[in-house]
C-alpha positions in Angstrom: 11.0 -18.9 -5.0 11.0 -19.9 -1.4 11.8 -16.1 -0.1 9.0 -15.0 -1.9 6.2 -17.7 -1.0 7.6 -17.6 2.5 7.5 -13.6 2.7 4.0 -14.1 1.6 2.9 -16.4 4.2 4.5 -14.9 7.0 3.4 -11.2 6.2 -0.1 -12.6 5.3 -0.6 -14.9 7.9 0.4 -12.1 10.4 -1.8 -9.6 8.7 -4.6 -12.2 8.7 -4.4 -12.8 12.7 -4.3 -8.8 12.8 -7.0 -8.5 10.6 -9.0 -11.7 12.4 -8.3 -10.3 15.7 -9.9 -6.3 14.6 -12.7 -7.6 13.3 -13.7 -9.4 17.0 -12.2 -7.0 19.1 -14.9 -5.3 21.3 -14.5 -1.8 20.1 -16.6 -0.8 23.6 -14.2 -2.1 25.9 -11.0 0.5 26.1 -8.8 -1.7 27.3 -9.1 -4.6 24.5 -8.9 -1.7 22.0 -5.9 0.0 24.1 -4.1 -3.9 24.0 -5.1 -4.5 20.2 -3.4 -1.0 19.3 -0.4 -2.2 21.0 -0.4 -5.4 19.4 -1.2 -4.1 16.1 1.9 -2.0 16.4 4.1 -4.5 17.6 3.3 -6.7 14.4 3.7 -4.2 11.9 7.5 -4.6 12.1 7.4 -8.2 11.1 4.9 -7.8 8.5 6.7 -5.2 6.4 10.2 -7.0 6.6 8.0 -10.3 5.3 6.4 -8.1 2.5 9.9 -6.7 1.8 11.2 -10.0 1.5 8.5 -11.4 -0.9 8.9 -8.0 -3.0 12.7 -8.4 -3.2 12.2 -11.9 -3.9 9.6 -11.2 -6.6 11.2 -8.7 -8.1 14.2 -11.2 -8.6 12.0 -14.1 -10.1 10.4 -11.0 -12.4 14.5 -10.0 -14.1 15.1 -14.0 -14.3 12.4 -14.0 -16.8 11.3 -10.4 -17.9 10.5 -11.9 -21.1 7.5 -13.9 -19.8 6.5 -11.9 -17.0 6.3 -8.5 -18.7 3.7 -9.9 -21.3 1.8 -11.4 -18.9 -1.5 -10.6 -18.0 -1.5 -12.0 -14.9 1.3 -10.7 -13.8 0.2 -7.2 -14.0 -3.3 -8.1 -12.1 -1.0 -9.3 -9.5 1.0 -6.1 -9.3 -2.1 -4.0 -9.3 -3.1 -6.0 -6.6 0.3 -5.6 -4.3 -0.6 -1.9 -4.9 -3.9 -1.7 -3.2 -2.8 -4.4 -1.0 0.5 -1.6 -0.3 -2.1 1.6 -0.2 -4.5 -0.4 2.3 -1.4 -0.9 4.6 -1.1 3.2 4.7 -4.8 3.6 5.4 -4.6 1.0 8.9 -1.4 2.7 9.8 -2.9 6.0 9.5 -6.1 4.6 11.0 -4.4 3.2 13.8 -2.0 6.1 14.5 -5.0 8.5 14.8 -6.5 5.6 17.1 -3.6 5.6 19.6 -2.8 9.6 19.2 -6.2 10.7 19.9 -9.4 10.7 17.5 -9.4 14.0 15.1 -13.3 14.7 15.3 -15.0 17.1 12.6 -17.1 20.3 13.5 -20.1 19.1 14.3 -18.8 15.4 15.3 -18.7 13.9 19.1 -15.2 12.3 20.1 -17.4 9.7 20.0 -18.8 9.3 17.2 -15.2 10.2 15.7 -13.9 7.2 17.4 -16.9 4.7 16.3 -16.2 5.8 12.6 -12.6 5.0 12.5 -13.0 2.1 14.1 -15.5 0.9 11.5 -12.7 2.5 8.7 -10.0 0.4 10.3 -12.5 -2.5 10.4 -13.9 -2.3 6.7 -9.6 -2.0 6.3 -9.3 -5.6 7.5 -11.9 -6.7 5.8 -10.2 -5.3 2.4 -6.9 -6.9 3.5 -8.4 -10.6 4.1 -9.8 -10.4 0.1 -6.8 -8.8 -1.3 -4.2 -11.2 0.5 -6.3 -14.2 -0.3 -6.5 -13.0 -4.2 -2.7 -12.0 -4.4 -2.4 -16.0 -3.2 -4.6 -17.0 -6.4 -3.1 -14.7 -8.6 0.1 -16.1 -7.1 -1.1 -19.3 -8.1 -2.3 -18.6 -11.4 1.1 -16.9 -12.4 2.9 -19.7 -11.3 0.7 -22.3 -13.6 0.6 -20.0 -16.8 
């Protein structure tokens, strides 16, 4: 139990300083956004061997009691959750990657405005990862009470 409730603090509490720290960032000032890139990358590291941990962790409290958890409702609402929580990680990674490597802009798009709108996409991506972090705690909660 503590591998996977301390997985989930230190991957979310990471992720929720990333998250915290894109959503002030002056997206303006190329040097902030050239130093939050860098950060962003540096931190990914530890945040997926945290995640690993809880999901190893979980996936050992899951066989200790299939019985219970495989009938469970809200066990399946959390697993949902992991996956979105798992698919938003790919979107900032890809976000960020297209960020660092230089901004792929459409036909009739400035470099520009290319930039601005992943910058809001990686944005409205923190925003999703707060919610779904702080609902995988509840449903975390809830399990663990049912």
């Amino acid at each position: 139990m503590f591998g996977h409730i301390g997985g989930l603090i230190a991957g979310g509490g990471l992720a929720l300083a990333s998250d915290r720290a894109t959503l002030r960032i002056d997206v303006d000032d190329e040097s902030a956004r050239s130093r939050h890139l860098d950060e962003l990358a540096r931190q990914r590291f530890p945040v997926n061997v945290a995640f690993v941990v809880a999901i190893v962790s979980g996936a050992l409290l899951f066989f200790a009691d299939v019985e219970a958890f495989a009938t469970s409702r809200i066990f399946w609402a959390k697993m949902a959750l992991m996956a979105l929580l798992l698919v938003n990680l790919a979107v900032m990674a890809r976000v960020e990657s297209a960020l660092r490597d230089g901004v792929p802009q459409g036909p009739l798009e400035s470099s520009a405005s290319a930039h601005a709108r992943l910058w809001r996409r990686r944005r409205a991506s923190a925003v999703v990862s707060v919610a779904l972090w702080f609902v995988l705690v509840l449903a975390g909660t809830a399990l663990a009470s049912h």
